[in-house]
DRENDO-167476 format. One line per 10 residues: for each residue x, y, z of C-alpha. Coordinates in nm, 2 decimals. Layout:
BEGIN
X Y Z ~ ...
! end
This chain:
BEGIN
0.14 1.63 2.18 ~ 0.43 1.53 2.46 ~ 0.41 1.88 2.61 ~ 0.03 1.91 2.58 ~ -0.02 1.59 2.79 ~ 0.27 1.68 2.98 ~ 0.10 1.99 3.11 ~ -0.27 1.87 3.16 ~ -0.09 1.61 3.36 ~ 0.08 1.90 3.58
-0.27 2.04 3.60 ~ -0.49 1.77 3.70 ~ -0.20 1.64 3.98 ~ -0.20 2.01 4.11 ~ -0.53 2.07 4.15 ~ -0.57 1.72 4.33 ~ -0.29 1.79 4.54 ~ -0.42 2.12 4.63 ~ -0.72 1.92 4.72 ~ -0.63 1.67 4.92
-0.38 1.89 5.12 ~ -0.67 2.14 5.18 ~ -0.92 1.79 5.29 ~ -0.66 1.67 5.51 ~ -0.55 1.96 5.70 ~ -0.14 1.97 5.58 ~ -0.22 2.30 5.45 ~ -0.45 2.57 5.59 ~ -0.71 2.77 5.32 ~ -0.63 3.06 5.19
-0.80 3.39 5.27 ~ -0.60 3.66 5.11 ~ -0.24 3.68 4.95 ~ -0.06 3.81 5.26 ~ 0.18 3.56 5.35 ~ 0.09 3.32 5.62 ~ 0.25 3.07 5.82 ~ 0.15 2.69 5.84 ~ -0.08 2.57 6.15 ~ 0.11 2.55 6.44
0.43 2.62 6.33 ~ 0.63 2.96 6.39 ~ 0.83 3.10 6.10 ~ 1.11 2.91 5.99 ~ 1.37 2.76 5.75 ~ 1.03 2.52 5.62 ~ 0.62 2.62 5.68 ~ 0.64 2.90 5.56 ~ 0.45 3.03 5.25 ~ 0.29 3.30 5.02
0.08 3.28 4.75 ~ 0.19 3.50 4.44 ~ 0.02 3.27 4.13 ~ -0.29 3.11 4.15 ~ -0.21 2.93 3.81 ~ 0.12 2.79 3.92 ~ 0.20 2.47 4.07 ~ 0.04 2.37 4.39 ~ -0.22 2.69 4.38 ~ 0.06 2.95 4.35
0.20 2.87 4.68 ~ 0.57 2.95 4.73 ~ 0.76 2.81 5.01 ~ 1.08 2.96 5.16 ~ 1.32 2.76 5.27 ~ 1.66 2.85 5.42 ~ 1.90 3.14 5.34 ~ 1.62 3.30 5.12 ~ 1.56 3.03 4.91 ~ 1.22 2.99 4.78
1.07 2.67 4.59 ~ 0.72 2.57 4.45 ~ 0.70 2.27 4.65 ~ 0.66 2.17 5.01 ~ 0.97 2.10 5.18 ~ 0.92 1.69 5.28 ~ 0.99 1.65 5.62 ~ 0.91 1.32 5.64 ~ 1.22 1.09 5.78 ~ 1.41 0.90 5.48
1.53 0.67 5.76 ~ 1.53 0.29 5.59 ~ 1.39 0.41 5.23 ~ 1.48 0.14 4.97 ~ 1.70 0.27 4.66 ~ 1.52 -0.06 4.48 ~ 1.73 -0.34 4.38 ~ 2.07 -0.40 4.17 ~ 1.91 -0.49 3.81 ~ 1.90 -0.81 3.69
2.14 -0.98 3.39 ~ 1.84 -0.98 3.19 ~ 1.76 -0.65 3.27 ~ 2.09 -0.52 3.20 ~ 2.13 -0.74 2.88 ~ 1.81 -0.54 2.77 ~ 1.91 -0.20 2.82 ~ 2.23 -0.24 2.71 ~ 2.20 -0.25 2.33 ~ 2.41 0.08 2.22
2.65 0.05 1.95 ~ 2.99 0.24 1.96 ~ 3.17 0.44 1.67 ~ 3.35 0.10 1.55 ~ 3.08 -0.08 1.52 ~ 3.12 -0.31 1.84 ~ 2.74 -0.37 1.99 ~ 2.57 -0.36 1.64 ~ 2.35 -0.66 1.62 ~ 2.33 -0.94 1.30
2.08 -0.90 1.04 ~ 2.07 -0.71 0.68 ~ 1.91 -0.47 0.42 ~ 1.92 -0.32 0.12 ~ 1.90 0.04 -0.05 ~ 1.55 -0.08 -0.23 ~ 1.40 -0.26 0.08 ~ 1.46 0.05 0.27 ~ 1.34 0.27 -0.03 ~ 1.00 0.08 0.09
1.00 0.09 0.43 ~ 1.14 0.47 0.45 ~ 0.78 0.57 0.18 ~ 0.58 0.37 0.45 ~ 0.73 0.44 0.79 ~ 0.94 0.77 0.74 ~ 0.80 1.02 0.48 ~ 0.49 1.15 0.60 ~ 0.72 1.34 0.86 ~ 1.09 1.38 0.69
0.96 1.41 0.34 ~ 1.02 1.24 0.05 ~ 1.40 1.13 0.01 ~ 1.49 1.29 0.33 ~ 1.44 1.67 0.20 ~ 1.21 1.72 0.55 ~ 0.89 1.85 0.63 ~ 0.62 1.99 0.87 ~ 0.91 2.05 1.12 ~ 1.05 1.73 1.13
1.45 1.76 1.05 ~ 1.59 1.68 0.66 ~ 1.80 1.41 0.66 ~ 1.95 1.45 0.29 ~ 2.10 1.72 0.14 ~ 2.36 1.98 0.15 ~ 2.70 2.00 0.01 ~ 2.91 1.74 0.20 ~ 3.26 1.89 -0.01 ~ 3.54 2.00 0.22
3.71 2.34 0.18 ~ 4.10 2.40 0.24 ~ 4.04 2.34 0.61 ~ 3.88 2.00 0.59 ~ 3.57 2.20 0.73 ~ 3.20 2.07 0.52 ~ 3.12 2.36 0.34 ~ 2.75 2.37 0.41 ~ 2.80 2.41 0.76 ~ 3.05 2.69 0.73
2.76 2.97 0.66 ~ 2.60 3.15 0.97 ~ 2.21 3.31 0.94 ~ 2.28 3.69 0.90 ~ 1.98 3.98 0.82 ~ 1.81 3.88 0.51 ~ 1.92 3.49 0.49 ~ 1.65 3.27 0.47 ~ 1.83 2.97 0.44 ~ 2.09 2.85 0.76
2.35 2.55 0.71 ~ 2.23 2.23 0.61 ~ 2.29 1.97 0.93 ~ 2.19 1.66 0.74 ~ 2.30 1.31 0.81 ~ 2.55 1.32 0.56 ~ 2.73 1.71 0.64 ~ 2.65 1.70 1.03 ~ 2.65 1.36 1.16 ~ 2.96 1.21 1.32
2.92 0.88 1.30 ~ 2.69 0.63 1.17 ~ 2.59 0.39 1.39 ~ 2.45 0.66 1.59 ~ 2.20 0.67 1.26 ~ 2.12 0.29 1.31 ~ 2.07 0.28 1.73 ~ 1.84 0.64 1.69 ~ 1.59 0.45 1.39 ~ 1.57 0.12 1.64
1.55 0.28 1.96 ~ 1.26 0.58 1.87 ~ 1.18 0.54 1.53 ~ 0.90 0.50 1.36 ~ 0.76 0.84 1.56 ~ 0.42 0.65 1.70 ~ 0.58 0.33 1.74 ~ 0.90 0.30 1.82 ~ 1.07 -0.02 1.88 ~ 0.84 -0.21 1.65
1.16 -0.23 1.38 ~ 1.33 -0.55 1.33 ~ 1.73 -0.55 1.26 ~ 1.69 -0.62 0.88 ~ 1.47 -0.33 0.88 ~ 1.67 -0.07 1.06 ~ 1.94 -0.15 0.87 ~ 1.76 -0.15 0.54 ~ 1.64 0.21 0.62 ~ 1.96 0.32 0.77
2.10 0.22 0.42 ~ 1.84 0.39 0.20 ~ 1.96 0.71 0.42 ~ 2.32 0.68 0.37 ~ 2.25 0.65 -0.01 ~ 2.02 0.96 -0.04 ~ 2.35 1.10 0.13 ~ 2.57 0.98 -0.15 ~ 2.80 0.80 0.12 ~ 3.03 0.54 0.02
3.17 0.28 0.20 ~ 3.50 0.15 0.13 ~ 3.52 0.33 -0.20 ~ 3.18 0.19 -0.34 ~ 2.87 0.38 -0.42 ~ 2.56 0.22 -0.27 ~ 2.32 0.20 -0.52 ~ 1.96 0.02 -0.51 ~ 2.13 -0.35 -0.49 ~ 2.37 -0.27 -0.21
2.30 -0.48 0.14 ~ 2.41 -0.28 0.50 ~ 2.50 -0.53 0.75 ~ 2.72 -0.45 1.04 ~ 3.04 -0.51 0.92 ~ 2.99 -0.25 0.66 ~ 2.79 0.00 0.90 ~ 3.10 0.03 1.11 ~ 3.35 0.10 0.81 ~ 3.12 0.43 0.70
3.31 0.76 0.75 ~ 3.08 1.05 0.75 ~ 3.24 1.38 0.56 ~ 3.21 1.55 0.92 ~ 3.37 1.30 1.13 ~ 3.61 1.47 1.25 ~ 3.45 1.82 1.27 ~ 3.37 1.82 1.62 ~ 3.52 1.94 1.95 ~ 3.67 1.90 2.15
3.73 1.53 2.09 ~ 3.57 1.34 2.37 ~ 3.62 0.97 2.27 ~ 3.91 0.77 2.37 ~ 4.08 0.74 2.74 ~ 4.21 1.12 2.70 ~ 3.85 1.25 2.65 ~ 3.80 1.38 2.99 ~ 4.17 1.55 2.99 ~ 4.08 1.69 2.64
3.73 1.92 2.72 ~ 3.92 2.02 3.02 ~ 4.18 2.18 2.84 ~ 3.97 2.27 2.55 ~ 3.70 2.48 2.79 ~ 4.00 2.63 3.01 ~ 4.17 2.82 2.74 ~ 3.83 2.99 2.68 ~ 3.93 3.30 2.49 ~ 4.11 3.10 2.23
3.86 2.79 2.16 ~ 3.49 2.98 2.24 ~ 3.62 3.32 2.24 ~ 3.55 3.66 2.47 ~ 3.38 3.99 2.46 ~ 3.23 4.22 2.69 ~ 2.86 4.14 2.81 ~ 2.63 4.37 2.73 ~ 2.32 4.42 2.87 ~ 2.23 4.75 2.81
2.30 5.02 2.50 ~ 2.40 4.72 2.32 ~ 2.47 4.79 1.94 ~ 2.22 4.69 1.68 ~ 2.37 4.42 1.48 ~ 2.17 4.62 1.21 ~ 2.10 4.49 0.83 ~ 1.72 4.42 0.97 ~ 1.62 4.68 0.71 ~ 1.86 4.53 0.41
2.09 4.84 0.42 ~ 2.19 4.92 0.73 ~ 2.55 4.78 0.73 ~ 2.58 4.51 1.06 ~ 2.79 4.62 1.33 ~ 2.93 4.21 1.42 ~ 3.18 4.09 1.25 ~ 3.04 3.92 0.94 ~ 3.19 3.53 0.80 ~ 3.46 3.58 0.55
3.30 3.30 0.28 ~ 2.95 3.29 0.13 ~ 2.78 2.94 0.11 ~ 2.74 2.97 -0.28 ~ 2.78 2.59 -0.44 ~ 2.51 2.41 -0.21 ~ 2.42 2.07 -0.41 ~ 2.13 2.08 -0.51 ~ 2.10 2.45 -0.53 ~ 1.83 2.68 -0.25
1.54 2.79 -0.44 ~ 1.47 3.13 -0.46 ~ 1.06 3.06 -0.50 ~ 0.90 3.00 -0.18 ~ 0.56 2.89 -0.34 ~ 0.46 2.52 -0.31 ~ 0.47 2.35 -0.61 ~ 0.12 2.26 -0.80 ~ -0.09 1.99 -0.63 ~ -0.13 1.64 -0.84
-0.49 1.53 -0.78 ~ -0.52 1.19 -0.63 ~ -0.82 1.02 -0.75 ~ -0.76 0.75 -0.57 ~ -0.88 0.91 -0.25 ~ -1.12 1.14 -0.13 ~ -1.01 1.50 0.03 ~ -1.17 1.39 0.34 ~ -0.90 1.08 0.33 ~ -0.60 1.36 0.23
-0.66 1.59 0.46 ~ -0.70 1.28 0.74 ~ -0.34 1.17 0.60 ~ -0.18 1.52 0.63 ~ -0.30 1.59 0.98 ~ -0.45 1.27 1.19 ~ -0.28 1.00 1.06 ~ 0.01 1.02 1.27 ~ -0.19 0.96 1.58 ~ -0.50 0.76 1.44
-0.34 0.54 1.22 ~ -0.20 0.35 1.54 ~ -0.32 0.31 1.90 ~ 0.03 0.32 1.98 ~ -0.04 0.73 2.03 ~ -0.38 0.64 2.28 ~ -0.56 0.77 1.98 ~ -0.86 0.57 1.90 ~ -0.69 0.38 1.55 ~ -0.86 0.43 1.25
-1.08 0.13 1.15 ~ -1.09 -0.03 1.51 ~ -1.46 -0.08 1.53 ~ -1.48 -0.09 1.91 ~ -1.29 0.21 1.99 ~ -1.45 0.38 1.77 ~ -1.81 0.28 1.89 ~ -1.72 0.41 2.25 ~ -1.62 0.74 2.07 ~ -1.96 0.82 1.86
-2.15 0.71 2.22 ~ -2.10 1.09 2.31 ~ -2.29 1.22 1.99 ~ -2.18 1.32 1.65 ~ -2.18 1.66 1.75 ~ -1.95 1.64 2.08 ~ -1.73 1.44 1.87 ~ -1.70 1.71 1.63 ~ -1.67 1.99 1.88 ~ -1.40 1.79 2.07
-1.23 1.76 1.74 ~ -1.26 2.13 1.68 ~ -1.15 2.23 1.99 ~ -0.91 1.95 2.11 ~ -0.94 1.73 2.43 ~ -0.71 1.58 2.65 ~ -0.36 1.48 2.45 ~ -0.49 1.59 2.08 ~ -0.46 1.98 1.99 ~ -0.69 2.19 1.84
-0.79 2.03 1.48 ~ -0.50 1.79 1.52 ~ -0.27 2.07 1.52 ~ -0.37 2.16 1.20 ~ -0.49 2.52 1.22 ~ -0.55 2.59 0.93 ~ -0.83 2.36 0.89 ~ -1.19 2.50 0.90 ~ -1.47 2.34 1.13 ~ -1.63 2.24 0.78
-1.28 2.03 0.70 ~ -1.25 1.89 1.03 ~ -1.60 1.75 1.04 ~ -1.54 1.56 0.69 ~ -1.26 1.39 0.81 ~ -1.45 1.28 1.17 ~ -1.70 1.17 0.94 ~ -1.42 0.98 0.71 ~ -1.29 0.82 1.01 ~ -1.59 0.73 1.19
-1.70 0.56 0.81 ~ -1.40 0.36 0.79 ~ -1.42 0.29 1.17 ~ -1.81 0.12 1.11 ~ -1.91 -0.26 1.09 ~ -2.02 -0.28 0.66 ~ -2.31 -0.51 0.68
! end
């Protein structure tokens, strides 16, 4: 939804400044695509423009700029003499922002939670997008799973496999076989987490889900398994080593960090490795037909004792019918909750009677066909597409329903 706005935003500011530049004269009207020079001015570093995509930026206009140097935007000539930078921030200000937490712990604030508590809160707050117990879903990343065992090297063995020709499944970068450290875990939950309200987490509850996450991991801390009863505060947070702490580089913590990438990226051939570019008559890496042998050099160990074990079916498994709730109240949890369920998203919230009153003014039927077709932030059917206009007009009914005054 981010890029969608993102772009109608580009558009509507374009075309307005378009506009007002063509209203008040800064830019002359375009005739033709031969390239023109600006009123007034004789070809030069700046003024200087051609129009080459009318669906670009500022009406396709490109404008040179010195040493052959083109950009889509007018060069400012305005004078920056006495702009203001703003101001230095406040104490509060900085108190405010400053709320990271480092590797050991330091900057991790007071509170607690439990595995259970967070077993609650991650089935309200978390699963509709990671799936249940972490194992992901409808592209949001897992968080659980994957074998976190070491091999002679110290390297997780999940993330020792590469995607070849034929592989459907790529190493597992969960939480507990990717992540480096844990409190990383704890800041990302508070800071952005849940997806349509971020922020609204208290400490006890971050820590509570952070905790039910580290236990679908099978982490231990300090040699104890954290089952249901177990309570996550800082203290403990900061003594969690993740099985692929140390599987990173180069190492950029500590006062040698700088020092350390330098070195690591200037022996290049040894640490990333070389080859010839190729750009054309490059070899096919071949196996895209399952014979043909592959002409790279293939990884010397199969990812064989994953934990729990791929699936060969791809089918979904059978569908449990909830009677509890209609299809039209499914299919609005599978596809329109996310944004509806809040107003967090701009989305008129589900069961706010006044919102959804100013809605249903425009007619049932532009309601629907907005819904069909999408409007402003929302795709197309919620960015379900494989919902029919039948299914999508069930569940505006089911929302406008349970968006009504009962008298």
């Amino acid at each position: 939804m981010f890029k969608l706005d993102h772009k109608s935003i580009l558009i509507g500011v374009s075309a307005l400044t378009s506009t007002a530049l063509l209203l008040t004269g800064c830019l002359p009207s375009f005739s033709n695509e031969k390239t023109s020079e600006v009123q007034g001015k004789a070809p030069s570093a700046v003024g200087v423009y051609a129009i080459k995509n009318k669906t670009a930026i500022d009406g396709g206009v490109t404008y040179h700029r010195a040493n052959g140097i083109e950009t889509a935007y007018r060069y400012n000539e305005q004078s920056t003499k006495g702009v203001s930078f703003g101001r230095p921030a406040t104490a509060n200000e900085i108190k405010a922002w400053n709320l990271d937490a480092l590797p050991d712990g330091s900057g991790l604030p007071e509170g607690e939670g439990s595995v259970e508590e967070g077993d609650a809160l991650y089935e309200a707050q978390c699963a509709s997008c990671h799936g249940d117990f972490g194992a992901g879903g409808r592209g949001y990343p897992q968080l659980t799973g994957g074998n976190q065992s070491k091999d002679e090297n110290g390297v997780v063995i999940t993330l020792k496999n590469q995607r070849e020709y034929g592989k459907t499944d790529a190493p597992k970068r969960t939480v507990g076989t990717y992540w480096p450290v844990a409190t990383t875990l704890f800041t990302y939950i508070r800071d952005a987490m849940p997806y349509a309200t971020p922020k609204s987490l208290n400490s006890n509850e971050t820590y509570a889900i952070t905790a039910y996450i580290l236990a679908q991991n099978g982490i231990k801390i300090d040699g104890e398994e954290m089952d249901d009863e177990y309570v996550l505060n800082a203290e403990k947070l900061a003594k969690v080593v993740l099985p692929n702490r140390n599987g990173f580089y180069p190492n950029i913590d500590g006062p040698t960090g700088p020092a350390d990438v330098k070195a690591f990226f200037a022996d290049r051939a040894k640490n990333i490795g070389s080859g010839t570019r190729c750009m054309t008559d490059c070899k096919d890496p071949g196996g895209k037909d399952g014979k043909t042998e592959a002409a790279v050099v293939k990884i010397k160990y199969e990812m064989t004792n994953v934990v729990p074990p791929y699936a060969s079916a791809r089918d979904l498994p059978p569908e449990v019918e909830d009677v509890t709730i209609s299809k039209a109240e499914k299919m609005y949890n599978e596809s329109c909750k996310l944004c509806h369920g809040t107003d967090k998203m701009g989305a008129p919230a589900l069961g706010d009677v006044a919102a959804w009153r100013a809605v249903t003014e425009k007619g049932i039927d532009k309601v629907v066909y907005n819904s069909i077709n999408g409007m402003g932030g929302m795709p197309p059917k919620g960015g379900n597409e494989d919902l029919i206009p039948s299914e999508v007009k069930e569940i505006v009914d089911f929302m406008i329903d349970s968006s009504t005054e009962k008298h």
